[in-house]
Every structure is written in C-alpha cells, then in structure tokens.
C-alpha positions as CSV (number, residue, x, y, z in Angstrom):
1,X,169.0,27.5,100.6
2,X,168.3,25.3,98.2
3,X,169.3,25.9,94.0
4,X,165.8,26.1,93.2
5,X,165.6,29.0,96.0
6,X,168.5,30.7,94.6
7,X,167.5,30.2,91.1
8,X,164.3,31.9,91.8
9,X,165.8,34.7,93.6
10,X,167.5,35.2,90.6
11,X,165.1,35.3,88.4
12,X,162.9,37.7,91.1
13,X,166.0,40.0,90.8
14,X,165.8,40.1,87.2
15,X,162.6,40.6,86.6
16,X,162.6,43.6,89.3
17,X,165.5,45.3,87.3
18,X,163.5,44.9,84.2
19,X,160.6,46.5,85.4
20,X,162.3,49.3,86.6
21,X,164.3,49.3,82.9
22,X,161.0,49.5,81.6
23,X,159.4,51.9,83.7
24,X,162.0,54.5,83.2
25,X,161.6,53.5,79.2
26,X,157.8,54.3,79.8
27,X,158.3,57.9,82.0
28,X,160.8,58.7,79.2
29,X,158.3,58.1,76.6
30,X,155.6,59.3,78.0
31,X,157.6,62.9,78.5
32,X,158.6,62.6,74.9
33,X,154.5,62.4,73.7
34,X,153.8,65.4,75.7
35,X,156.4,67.4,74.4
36,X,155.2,66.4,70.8
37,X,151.9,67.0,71.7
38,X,152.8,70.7,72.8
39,X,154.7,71.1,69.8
40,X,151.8,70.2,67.3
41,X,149.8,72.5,69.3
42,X,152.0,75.1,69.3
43,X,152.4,74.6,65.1
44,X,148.7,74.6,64.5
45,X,148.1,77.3,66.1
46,X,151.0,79.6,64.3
47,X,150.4,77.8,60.7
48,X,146.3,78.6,60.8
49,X,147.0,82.4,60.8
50,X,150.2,82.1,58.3
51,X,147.7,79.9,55.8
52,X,145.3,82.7,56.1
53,X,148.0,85.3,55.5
54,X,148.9,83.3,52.5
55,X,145.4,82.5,51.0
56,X,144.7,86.8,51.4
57,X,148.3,87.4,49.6
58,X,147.2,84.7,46.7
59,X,143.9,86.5,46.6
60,X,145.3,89.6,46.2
61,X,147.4,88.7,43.9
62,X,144.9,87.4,41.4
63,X,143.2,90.4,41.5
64,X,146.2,92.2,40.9
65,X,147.1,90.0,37.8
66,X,143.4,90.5,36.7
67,X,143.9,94.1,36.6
68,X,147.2,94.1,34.6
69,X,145.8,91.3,32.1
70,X,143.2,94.0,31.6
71,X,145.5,97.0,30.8
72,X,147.7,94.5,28.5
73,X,144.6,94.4,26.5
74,X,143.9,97.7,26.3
75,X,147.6,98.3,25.2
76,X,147.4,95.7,22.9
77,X,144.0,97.2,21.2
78,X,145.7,100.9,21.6
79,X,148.5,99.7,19.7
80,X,146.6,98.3,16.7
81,X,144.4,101.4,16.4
82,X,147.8,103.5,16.4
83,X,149.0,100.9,13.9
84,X,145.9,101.6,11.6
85,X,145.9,105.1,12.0
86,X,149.3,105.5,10.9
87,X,148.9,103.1,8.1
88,X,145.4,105.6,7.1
89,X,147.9,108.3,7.7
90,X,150.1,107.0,5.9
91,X,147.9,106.0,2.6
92,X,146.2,108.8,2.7
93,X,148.8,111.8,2.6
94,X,151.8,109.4,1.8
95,X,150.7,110.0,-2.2
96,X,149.8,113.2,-2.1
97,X,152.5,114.7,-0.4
98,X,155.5,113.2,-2.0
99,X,153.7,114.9,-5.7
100,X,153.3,118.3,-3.7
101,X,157.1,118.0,-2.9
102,X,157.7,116.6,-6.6
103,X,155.9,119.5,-7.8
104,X,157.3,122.3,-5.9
105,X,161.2,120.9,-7.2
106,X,159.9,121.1,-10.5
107,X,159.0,124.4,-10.3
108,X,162.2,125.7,-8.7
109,X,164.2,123.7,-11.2
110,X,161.8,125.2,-13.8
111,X,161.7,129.0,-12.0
112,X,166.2,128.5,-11.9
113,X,166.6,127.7,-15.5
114,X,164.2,130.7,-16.6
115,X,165.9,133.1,-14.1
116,X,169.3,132.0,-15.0
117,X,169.4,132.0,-19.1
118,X,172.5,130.5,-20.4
119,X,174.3,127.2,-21.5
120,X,173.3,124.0,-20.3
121,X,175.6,122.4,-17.7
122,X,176.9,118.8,-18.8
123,X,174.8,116.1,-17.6
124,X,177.9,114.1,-17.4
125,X,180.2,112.6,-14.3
126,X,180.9,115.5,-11.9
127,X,178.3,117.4,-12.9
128,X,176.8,117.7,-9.5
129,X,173.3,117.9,-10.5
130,X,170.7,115.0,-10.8
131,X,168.0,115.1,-12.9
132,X,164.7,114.3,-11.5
133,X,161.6,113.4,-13.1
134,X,158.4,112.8,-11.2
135,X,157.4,109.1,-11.7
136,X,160.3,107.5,-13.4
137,X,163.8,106.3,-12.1
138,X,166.7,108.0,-12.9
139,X,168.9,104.7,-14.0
140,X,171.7,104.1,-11.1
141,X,175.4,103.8,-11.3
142,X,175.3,100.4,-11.5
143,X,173.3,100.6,-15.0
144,X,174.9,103.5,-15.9
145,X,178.7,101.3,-15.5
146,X,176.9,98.2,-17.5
147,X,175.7,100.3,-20.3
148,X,179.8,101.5,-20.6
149,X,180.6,98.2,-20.2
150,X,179.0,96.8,-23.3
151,X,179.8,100.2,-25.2
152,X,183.3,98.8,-24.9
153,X,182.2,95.3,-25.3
154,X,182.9,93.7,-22.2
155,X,180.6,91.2,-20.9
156,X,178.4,91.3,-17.4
C-alpha cells in the first residue's frame, strides 16, 4: 500500500463519518420541524376560538359602556333640572317665606308687649333679648365695641 492509497482511505473514512455526522444533524432536524409544525397547529387552532371569545367580550363590552354613557347623560340632565327647580324653588318662596316668618315674630313680639303692660326691659348687655326689625341689620358686636371705642377715644 502505497501513501497515496492510504491517504485516500483516509480521506474515504472521513468523509463517511461526516455523512453520517450530517445525517444524524438532518434526522434531528427534521424531528425538530415536525414537532414545530404540530405546535403551530396545535396554537392556531386554540388561539382562533380565544380571538373569537375576545372580539364577543370587546363587543359586549362596548355595548355595555354605550348603555352607561347613556344613563350618565340622563343623570347629568336630571341633575340640572333638580338644580333649576330648586333654584325656582328657591326664588320663588325663598322671599316670601322669610316675610311670613318676619311677620308672624312681629306679631308675637307685638301680641307679648300688649298682653304683658309694664316697664320696658333694658336694651342693654345681658338683656337677653334682640331686637329685630324686618329689612334692616341690627349692628353686630363688633360695631357695637367700635362705637365704645371712639366714645372713649381710642382709635380702630
């Protein structure tokens, strides 16, 4: 045997144990893109019933927030007719009602005084009655204190 007889032996050796290398590479792979193929399968056909399951939910949903942006209206239009009413309410027998009440204290105050005759009690500190007179303001303690103040002559 000659070195160009063992050389190529060599190389036929080699080149037999890389086709085998390579045709277990290639079974390998080829098992691999089956089993990805089966799992795409296998996805598609569980994700088309979950996206339909989704897109129904989504619908529903809509149709659900259409019907509550609906009442919100209505509230909100409720509440602004309440709103008016009570300010027409208010307008309307606000006035009137505070001079009825104004009225019927004058004529108790008036209907005491005649059914009581006597001295007047002092209008003064401690007195424990106000005086009340329908559309003018009794002046406060604060004024009242000021007005004693510059009696006496002390400055605001």
């Amino acid at each position: 045997m000659s070195g160009g007889e063992v050389a190529g032996i060599i190389v036929a050796v080699f080149w037999a144990i890389l086709v085998s290398f390579l045709a277990v590479v290639l079974v390998r792979l080829a098992q691999t893109l089956r089993a990805t193929t089966k799992l795409v399968a296998d996805v598609t056909d569980q994700a088309v019933p979950l996206l339909a399951d989704a897109s129904a939910t989504v619908r529903s949903a809509q149709t659900q927030l259409d019907k509550v942006d609906a009442i919100a209206s209505d509230v909100q239009e409720v509440t602004s007719n309440a709103s008016a009413l009570s300010t027409t309410v208010a307008s309307t027998f606000g006035g009137p009602l505070v001079k009825v009440a104004a009225f019927g204290y004058g004529v108790r105050q008036a209907l005491g005084r005649r059914a009581a005759p006597g001295p007047e009690p002092a209008q003064g500190r401690g007195s424990g009655r106000r005086t009340v007179i329908v559309g003018r303001t009794v002046p406060s303690a604060r004024e009242r204190r000021r007005e004693r103040r510059n009696a006496r002559g002390q400055k605001d």
